[in-house]
N, C-alpha and C positions, 0 to 999 in steps of 0.2 A: 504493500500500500504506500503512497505516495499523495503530499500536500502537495496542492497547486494552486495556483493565482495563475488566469489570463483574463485580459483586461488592457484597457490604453484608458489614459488620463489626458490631462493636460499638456504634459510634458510628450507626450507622443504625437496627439489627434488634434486639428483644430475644434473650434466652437463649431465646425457648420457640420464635423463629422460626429462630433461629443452626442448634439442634439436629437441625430437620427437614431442614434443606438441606444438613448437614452432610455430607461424602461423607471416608468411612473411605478410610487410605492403602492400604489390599487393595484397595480398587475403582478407585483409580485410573488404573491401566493400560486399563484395559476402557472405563472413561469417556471417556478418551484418545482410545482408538483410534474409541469411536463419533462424538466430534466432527470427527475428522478424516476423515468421510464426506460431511460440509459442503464443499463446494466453496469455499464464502463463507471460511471460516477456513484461512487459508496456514498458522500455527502456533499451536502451543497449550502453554500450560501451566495447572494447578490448585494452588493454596494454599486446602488445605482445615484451618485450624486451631479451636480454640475459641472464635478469637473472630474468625474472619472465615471468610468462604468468594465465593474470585475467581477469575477466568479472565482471564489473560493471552494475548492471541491479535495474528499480525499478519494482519488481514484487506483487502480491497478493498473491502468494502461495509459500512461502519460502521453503517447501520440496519439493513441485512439480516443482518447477523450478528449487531446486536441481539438482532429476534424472535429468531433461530435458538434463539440463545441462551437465554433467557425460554423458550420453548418446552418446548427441552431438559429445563431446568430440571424445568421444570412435570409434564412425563410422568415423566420418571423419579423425580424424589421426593414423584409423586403430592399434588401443591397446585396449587389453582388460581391461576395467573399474577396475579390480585391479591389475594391474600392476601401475595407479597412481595415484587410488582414497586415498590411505591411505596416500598418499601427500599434498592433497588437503585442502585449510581452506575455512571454512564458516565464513564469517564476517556480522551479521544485524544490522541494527539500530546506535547508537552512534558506536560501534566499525566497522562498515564499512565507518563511517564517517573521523573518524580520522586516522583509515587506508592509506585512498585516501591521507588527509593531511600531513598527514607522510612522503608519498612515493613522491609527487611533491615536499616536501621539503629535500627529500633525505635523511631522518634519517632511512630510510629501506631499504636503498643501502646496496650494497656489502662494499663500500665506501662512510662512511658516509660524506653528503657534498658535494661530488661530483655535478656538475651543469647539465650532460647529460639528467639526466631523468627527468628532468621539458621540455625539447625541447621533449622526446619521449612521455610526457604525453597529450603536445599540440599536436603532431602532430598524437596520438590517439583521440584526444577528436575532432578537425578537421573533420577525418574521418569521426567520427560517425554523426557529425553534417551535414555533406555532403551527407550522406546518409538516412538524418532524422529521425534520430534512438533515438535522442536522443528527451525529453520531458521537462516541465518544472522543475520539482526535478533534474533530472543529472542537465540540465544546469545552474541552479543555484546551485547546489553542486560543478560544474567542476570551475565554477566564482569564487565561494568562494576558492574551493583550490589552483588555481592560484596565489590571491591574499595572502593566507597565505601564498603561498610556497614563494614570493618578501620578506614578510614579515618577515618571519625566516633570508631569504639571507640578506635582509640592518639592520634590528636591532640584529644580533646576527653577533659572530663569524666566525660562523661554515665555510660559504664561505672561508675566509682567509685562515684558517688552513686545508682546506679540498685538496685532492687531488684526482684523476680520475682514473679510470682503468690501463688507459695506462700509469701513471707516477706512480700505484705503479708496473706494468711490467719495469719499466725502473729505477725504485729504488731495485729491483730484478737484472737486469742488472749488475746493480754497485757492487752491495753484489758482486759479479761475476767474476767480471772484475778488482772491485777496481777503475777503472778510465777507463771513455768512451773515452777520449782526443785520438781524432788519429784514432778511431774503425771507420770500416766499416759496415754501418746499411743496411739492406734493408726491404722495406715495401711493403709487399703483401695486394693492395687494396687502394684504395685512399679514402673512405670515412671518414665522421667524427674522429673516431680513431685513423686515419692512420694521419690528421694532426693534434691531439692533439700530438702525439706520436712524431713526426716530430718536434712541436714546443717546447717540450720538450726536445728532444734529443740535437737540435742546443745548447739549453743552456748549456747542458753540455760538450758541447764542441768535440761531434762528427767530425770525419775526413769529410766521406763521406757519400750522403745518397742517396741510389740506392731506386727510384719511379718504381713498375708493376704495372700495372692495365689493364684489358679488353681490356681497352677503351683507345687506347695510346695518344691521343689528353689530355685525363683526366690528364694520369700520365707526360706528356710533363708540362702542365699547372703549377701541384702542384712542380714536381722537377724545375721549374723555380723558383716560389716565394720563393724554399727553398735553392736553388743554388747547388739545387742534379743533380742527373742524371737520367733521363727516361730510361725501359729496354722495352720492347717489353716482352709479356706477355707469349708467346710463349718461351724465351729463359732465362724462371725465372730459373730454374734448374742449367743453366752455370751459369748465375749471382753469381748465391748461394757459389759459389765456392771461392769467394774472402772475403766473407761476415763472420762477425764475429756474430753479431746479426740480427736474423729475427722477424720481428713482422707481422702476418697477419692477417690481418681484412677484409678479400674478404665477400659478402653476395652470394656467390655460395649456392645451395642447397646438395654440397658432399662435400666431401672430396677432395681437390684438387693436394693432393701431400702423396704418399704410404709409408709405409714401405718400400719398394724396392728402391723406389725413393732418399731416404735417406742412403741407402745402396750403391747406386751407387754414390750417391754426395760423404760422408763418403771418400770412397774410393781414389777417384780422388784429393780428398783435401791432401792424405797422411796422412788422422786422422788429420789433426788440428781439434782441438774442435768445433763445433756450436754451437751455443744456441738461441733460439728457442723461440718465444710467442703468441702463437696461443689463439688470444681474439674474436675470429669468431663463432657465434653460427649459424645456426648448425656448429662442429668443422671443420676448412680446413686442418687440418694436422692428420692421423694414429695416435694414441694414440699409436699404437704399437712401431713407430719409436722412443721412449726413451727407448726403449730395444739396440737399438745399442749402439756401446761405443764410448763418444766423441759425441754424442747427444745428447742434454741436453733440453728436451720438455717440457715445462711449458702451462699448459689450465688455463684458468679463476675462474676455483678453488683452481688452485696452488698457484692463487692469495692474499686468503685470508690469510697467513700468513702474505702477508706482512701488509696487512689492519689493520691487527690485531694490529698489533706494533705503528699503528697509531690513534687506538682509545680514550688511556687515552687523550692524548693532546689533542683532541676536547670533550671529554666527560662533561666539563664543558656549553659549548657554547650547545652543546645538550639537556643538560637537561632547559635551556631558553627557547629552541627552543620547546621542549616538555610543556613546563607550558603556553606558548603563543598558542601552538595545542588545549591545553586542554581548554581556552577560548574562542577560535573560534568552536570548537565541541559544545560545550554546547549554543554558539548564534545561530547556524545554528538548532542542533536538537532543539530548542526553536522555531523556525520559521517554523520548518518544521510539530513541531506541531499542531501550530497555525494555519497551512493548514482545521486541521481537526476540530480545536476546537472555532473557527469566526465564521465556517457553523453552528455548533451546537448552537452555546450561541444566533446567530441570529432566527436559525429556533423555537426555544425556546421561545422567547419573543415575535416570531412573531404568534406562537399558543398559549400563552396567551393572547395576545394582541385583539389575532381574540374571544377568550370565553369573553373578558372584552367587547367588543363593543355589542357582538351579548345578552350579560344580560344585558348591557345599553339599548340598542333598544330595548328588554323586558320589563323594570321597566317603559320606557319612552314609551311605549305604553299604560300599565294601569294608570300613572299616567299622563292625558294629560292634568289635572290643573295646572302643572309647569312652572314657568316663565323661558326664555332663561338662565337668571340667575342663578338659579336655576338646570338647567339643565348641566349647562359650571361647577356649583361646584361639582356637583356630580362626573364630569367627571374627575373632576382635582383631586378628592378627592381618587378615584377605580386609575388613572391611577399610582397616588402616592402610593398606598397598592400595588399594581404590580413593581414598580418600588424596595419596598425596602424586597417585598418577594423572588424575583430575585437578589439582591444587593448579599447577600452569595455566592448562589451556583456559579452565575459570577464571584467571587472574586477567589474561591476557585478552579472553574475549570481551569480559566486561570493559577493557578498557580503551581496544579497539572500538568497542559499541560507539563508545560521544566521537570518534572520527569520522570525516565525510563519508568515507567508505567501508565503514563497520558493516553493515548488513553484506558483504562481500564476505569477510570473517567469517558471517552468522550462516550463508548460508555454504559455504565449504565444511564451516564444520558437518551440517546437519548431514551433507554428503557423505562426506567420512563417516561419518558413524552409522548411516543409512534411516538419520529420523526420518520421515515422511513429515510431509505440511497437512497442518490438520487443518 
């Protein structure tokens, strides 16, 4: 058996490929359940975020569940297997371990540090649990990553100096504007983003902050505790007209606002300038709409410039955070060894054990002028010669086990000695 991660993120796919492959958290109980129709895939989980989309699986046949995979892919979100296979990584073994770690601990964020993606990693891992997909290697790999990722956030850094999505769109903002104090926001979308963004913006001292959303009980609610104003979701386009910055984070599956749409807003405003942060995956705004002039449209990859400028300042507390990964990688792939190499060392001494009794009952057959005594030394004496013929190869497999290529070891031995695989 064999961990894997395939998946592309940010670091591989753009946004226009991210979006297509993207799979909304309603679909993924169903998706679950059709991969666990794959015999190749023993367990499965999905981390389907903005800026990645992965499959955690413990399989037996790392190529074969490859294709399956890429396959999968390919029918269900309707693209053909290379338009985004050559985006795609394969991670086994220790590097799909530390992978996982990395990514609950945020050091393979867009932003590094950021706290968002340990909430989407629980509430993928949730999922999979809820659909019983998952087995005992995920789930004590997902425990263990959990735990690290606390563990990066209270003895290191990186939390502190780390900042989120939406605060570096709003340090974008400022480069901008130079000072929010007084600006008119509005927030397309009430979820998570939309009140980081919100609790951020207050700080800096935003005038006003215009709440849409769907669900206008939702957006009444969040412009309460922020001392905004709710719009009715229908009439976000007028709203748009007083508004200096947009942030939208709606989870529609289109596009919610055109080219044209912008064209007429544009218009109406008399050309004052907009600007614009559409962090919505798939995107809610026309990528075309920064053709017009005076509109100024920024996507989630426009974002990385500013991330960029925020990296040296945590790159110290990272590389902590990276040397505490790399001890936890090597206690788990130790354990996860150890799966395979306690079955072996026991079936091992338990088919010596079984030829030491069955030539005792032998000798103790033709020899039946033996006194109990006699018999108890014999036995203590063979069971000692097995004990210290065995002491090596015990020693030396357990300790081949925590190396890359311990199950190499484990199963030569099983050869030699003719264990079978139960």
């Amino acid at each position: 058996m064999e961990i894997i991660v395939l998946g592309l993120s940010h670091k591989t796919a753009p946004i226009e490929l991210r979006e297509k492959l993207h799979i909304p958290e309603s679909e993924l109980p169903e998706v679950l359940d059709e991969l666990g129709g794959c015999g190749q895939i023993l367990e499965r989980m999905i981390l389907s975020t903005c800026n990645r989309v992965e499959t955690y699986a413990v399989v037996d046949d790392v190529e074969g569940a490859r294709r399956f995979l890429v396959e999968f892919l390919s029918e269900r979100q309707k693209l053909q297997p290379e338009t985004f296979e050559n985006c795609l990584y394969l991670l086994t073994a220790d590097q799909a371990i530390r992978h996982l770690f990395r990514v609950a601990s945020s050091l393979d964020a867009m932003v590094v540090g950021e706290a968002q993606i340990l909430g989407q990693v629980k509430a993928a891992y949730a999922v999979a649990l809820e659909r019983e997909a998952t087995g005992m290697i995920l789930n004590a790999l997902m425990d263990r990553a959990l735990r690290v990722a606390k563990r990066v956030r209270t003895e290191t850094g990186i939390a502190t100096s780390a900042v989120s999505v939406s605060t570096a769109a709003i340090e974008l903002a400022k480069k901008i504007f130079g000072d929010l104090t007084g600006r008119t926001v509005m927030l397309i979308g009430a979820g998570k983003m939309s009140e980081l963004s919100a609790k951020h913006l207050l700080a800096d001292g935003v005038g006003t902050v215009l709440v849409a959303n769907r669900h206008f009980d939702r957006a009444v609610e969040l412009a309460k505790r922020w001392g905004g104003r709710a719009v009715q979701y229908d009439f976000v386009k007028v709203e748009m007209l007083q508004a200096d910055i947009v942030i939208s984070s709606t989870g529609a599956p289109h596009q919610i606002l055109s080219r044209d749409d912008f064209q007429e807003i544009i218009a109406q405003r008399h050309n004052r300038p907009i600007f614009v942060i559409d962090i919505a995956v798939p995107r809610d705004i026309d990528p075309a709409a920064n053709e017009i002039e005076n509109v100024y449209l920024y996507d989630l990859d426009d974002l990385k410039g500013v991330v960029q400028a925020n990296l040296l300042e945590r790159q110290r507390e990272a590389e902590l955070a990276e040397a505490l990964i790399d001890r936890e990688v090597a206690q788990f792939a130790g354990w996860l060894a150890s799966l395979h190499v306690v079955p072996t060392i026991v079936a091992m001494r338990q088919k010596v054990e079984s030829i030491r009794e069955e030539e005792l009952q032998r000798i103790f057959a033709k020899l039946q002028d033996l006194t109990p005594e006699e018999r108890h030394a014999i036995s203590l004496m063979t069971g000692s010669i097995v004990n210290k013929i065995l002491h090596d190869p015990t020693i030396e497999l357990k300790r081949q086990s925590a190396e890359k290529e311990g199950h190499l070891y484990v199963n030569v031995l099983r050869r030699l000695f003719g264990i079978k695989e139960e």
